[in-house]
C-alpha positions in Angstrom: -147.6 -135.2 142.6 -149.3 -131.9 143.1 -147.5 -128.6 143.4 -147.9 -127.1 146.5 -148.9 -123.6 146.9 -146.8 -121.7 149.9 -149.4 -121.6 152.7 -149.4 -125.5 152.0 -145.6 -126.1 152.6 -145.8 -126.6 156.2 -148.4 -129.0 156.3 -146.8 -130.9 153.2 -143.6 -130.5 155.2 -145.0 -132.2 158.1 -146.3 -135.2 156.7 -142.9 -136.2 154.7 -141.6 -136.0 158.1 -144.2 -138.6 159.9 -143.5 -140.8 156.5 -139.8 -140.5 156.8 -140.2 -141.6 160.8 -142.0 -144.3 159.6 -140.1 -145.4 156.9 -137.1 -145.1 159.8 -139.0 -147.6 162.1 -139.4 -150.0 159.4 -136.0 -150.5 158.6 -134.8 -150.0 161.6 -137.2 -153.3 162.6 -136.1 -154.7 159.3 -132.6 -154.9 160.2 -132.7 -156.2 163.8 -134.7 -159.2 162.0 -132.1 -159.4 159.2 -129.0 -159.3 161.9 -131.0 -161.9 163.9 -131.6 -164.1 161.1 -128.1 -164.0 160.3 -126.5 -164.5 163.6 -127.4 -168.1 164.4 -125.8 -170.9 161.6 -125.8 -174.8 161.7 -123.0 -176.5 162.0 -122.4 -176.9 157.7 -123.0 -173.2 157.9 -120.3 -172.7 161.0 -117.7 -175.4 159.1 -117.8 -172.9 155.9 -117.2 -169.4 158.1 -114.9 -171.0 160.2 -113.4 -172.6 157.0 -112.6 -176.3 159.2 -114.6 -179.4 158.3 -117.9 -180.3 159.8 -115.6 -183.3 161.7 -113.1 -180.9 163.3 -116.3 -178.8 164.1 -117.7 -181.9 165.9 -114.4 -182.4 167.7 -114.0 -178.8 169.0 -117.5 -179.2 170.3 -116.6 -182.3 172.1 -113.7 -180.9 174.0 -115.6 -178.1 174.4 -113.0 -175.4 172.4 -116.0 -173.3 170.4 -118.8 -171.9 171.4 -121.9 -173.8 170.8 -125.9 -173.8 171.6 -127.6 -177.3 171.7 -131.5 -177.6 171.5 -132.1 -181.1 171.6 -129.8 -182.8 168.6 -129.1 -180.1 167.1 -126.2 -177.6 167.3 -126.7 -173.6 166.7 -123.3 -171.4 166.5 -123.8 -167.4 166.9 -121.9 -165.8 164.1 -121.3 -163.2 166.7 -119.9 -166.0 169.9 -117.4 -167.4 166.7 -116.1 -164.3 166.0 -114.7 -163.4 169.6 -113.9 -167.1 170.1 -111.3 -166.4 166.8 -110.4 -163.0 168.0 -109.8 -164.4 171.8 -107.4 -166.4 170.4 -103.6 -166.2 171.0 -101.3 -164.0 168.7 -98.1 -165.0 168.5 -95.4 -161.7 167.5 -93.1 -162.5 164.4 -90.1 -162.3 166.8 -91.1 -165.7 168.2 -91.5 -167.5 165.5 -88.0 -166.6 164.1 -86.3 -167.3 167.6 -88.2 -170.7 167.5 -87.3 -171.3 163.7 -83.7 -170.4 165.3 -84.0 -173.4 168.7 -85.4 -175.6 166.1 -82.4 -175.5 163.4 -79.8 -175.4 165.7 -81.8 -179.0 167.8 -81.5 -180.3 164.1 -77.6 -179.5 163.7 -76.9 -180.7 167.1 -78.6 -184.3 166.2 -76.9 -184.4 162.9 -73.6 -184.0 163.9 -74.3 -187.1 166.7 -76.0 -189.2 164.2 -73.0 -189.1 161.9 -70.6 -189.0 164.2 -71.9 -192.8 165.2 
């Protein structure tokens, strides 16, 4: 590369600047393709990011639980779709599970103490 004498700065200044908007474009374009690509999966590749088996896949499908594209045979799942299906999902707070933890011990007690006192 070519030192550039003073009077030529501007010009030189100009063109990095069409080359850098460019070069923005490009992988701008790139990654839309990229995040495209990447959004749709089969159902092998839906099974392994949902970490289930391709048979409980198959059954959510059926009763219609996960969000699912079909074209023809062939069933697409949008990375995108699964992840507010998991995040739509119900929390439960800690505080229930300890107060059902508590129903559930004190159910067990209650049927001990009548089975041995038969």
């Amino acid at each position: 590369m070519e030192p550039f004498s003073f009077e030529e700065l501007p010009m030189a200044v100009t063109k990095l600047y069409g080359k850098l908007k460019k070069m923005e474009k490009l992988l701008k374009r790139n990654l839309r393709l990229i995040a495209d690509q990447d959004d749709l999966m089969d159902i092998e590749e839906a099974a392994s990011f949902l970490k289930l088996s391709v048979t409980t896949i198959y059954s959510k499908v059926c009763r219609k639980e996960v969000p699912v594209h079909k074209q023809g045979k062939k069933l697409y799942f949008s990375k995108t779709a699964l992840k507010e299906w998991i995040k739509g999902g119900k929390t439960i707070p800690a505080t229930d599970y300890s107060a059902k933890a508590d129903t559930y011990l004190k159910e067990n007690k209650l049927a001990n103490r009548k089975g041995n006192a038969t």
